[in-house]
C-alpha positions in Angstrom: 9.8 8.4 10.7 11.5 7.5 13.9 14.1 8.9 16.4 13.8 10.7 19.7 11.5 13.2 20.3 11.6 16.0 18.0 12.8 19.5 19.2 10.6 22.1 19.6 8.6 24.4 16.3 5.4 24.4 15.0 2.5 21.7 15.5 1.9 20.1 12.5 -1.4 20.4 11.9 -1.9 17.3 10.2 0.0 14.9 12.7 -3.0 13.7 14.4 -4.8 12.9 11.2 -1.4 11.2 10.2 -1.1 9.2 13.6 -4.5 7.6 12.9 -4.1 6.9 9.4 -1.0 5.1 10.5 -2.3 3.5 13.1 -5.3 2.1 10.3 -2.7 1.3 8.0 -0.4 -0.4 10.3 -3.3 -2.7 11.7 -4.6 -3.0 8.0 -1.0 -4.3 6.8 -0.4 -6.6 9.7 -3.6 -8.2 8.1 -2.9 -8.1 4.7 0.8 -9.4 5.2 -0.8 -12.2 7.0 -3.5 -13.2 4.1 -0.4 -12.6 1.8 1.8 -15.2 3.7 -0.9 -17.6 4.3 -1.9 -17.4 0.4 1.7 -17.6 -0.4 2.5 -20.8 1.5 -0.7 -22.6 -0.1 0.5 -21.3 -3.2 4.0 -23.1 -2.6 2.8 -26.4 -1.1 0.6 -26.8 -3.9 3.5 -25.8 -6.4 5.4 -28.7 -5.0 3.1 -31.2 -4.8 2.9 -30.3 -8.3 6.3 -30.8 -8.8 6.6 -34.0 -7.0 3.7 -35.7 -9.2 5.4 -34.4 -12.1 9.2 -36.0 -11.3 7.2 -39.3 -10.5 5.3 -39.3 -14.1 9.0 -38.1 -15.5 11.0 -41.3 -13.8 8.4 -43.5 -15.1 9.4 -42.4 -19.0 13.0 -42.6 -18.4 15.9 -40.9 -16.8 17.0 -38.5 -20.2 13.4 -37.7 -20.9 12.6 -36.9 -17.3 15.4 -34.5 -16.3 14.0 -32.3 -19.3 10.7 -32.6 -18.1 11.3 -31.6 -14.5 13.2 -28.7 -15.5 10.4 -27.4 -17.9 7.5 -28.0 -15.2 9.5 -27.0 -12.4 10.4 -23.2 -14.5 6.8 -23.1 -15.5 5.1 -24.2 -12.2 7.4 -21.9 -10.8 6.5 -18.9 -13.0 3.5 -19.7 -12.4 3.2 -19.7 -8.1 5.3 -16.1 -8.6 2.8 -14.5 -10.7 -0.4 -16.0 -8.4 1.7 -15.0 -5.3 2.2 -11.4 -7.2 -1.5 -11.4 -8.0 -2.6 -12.0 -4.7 -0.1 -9.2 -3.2 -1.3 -6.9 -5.7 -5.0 -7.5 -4.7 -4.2 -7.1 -0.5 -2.1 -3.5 -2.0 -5.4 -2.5 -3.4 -7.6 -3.4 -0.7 -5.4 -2.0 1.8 -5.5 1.5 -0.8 -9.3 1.3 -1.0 -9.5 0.6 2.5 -7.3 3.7 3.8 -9.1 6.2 1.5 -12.5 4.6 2.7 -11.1 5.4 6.5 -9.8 8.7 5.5 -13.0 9.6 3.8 -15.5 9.8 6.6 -13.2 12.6 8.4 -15.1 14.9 6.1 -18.4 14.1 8.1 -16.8 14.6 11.2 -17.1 18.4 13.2 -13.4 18.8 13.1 -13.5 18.4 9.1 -13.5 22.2 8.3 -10.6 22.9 11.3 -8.6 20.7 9.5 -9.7 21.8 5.9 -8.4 25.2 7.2 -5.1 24.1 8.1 -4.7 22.3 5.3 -5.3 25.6 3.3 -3.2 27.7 5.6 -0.3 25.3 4.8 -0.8 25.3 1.3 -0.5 28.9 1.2 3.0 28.5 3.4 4.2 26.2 0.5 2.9 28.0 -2.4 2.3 31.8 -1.4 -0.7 34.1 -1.0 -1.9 33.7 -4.5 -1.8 30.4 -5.0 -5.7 28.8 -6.2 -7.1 26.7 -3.3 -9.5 23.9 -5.3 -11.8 21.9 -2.8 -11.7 18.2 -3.8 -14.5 16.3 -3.8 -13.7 13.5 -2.1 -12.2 16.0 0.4 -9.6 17.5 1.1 -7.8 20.6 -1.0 -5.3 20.7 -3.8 -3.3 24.2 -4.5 -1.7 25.6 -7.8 0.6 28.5 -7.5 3.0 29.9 -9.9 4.8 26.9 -11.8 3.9 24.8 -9.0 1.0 22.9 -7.5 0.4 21.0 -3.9 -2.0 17.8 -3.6 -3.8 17.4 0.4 -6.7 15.4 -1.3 -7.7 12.6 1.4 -7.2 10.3 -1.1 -3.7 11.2 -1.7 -2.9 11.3 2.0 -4.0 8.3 2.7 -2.3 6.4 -0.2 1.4 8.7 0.7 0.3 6.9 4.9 -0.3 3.2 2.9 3.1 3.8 1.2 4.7 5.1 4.6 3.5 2.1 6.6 4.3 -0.5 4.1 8.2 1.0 3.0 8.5 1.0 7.1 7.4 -2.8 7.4 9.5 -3.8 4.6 12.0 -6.4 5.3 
């Protein structure tokens, strides 16, 4: 989220847990986008030296026969750098996940663990009501069910909503 600063009302009780999770996942994506390009750009220079050998070999058979050939190579060569490029996106997303939920994980050995399971609770209950079934996760963290509706504060799922956040807000 950005802005100014925000007008006065109640602390959210998670915002420093939010803040470092951000700041993880902003340093984590910086890195990730950097492998990503990096593996991209190999992926491309070796697409087109591909290409290039291929064109050569096509001239050599003869102008009709070539243009078709080019065009096939250069669609499949091209399919082909997209889905490695995808691939190798896919596989910094996941790190990035695993690496978030690995960071967010070890709050639960830290003193301030229960403070924070508390006000997790206490705003589960805000969202849900008095009777709503507070179910310890455990990997940490809570999840709530009330009447027709149910809450999720598993660390997990915060830190994959923070991943999500950081990555939407470095999108170009």
């Amino acid at each position: 989220m950005s802005g100014g600063p925000r007008p006065p009302g109640p602390v959210d009780p998670l915002e420093p847990l939010r803040q470092a999770l951000r700041r993880a996942a902003h340093e984590e994506a910086a890195q990730v986008l950097a492998r990503a390009d990096e593996t991209a750009r190999a992926i491309v220079a070796q697409a087109r030296r591909e290409a290039e050998l291929i064109r050569e070999q096509a001239r050599a058979a003869g102008a009709a026969q070539a243009a078709e050939v080019v065009a096939v190579q250069r669609a499949r060569v091209g399919r082909e750098a997209r889905s490695l490029v995808l691939a190798a996106q896919r596989a910094e997303y996941d790190a990035l996940r695993a690496a978030a939920r690995a960071a967010v994980a070890r709050l639960r050995i830290e003193p301030e663990y229960p403070a924070v399971r508390a006000r997790m609770v206490a705003r589960l209950r805000e969202l849900l009501g008095p009777q709503a079934q507070i179910i310890d996760d455990p990997g940490g963290g809570v999840m709530a069910i009330g009447p027709g509706r149910s809450a999720d504060f598993t660390l997990a799922r915060l830190a994959d909503r923070a991943v999500d956040v950081v990555l939407a807000e470095e999108a170009p």
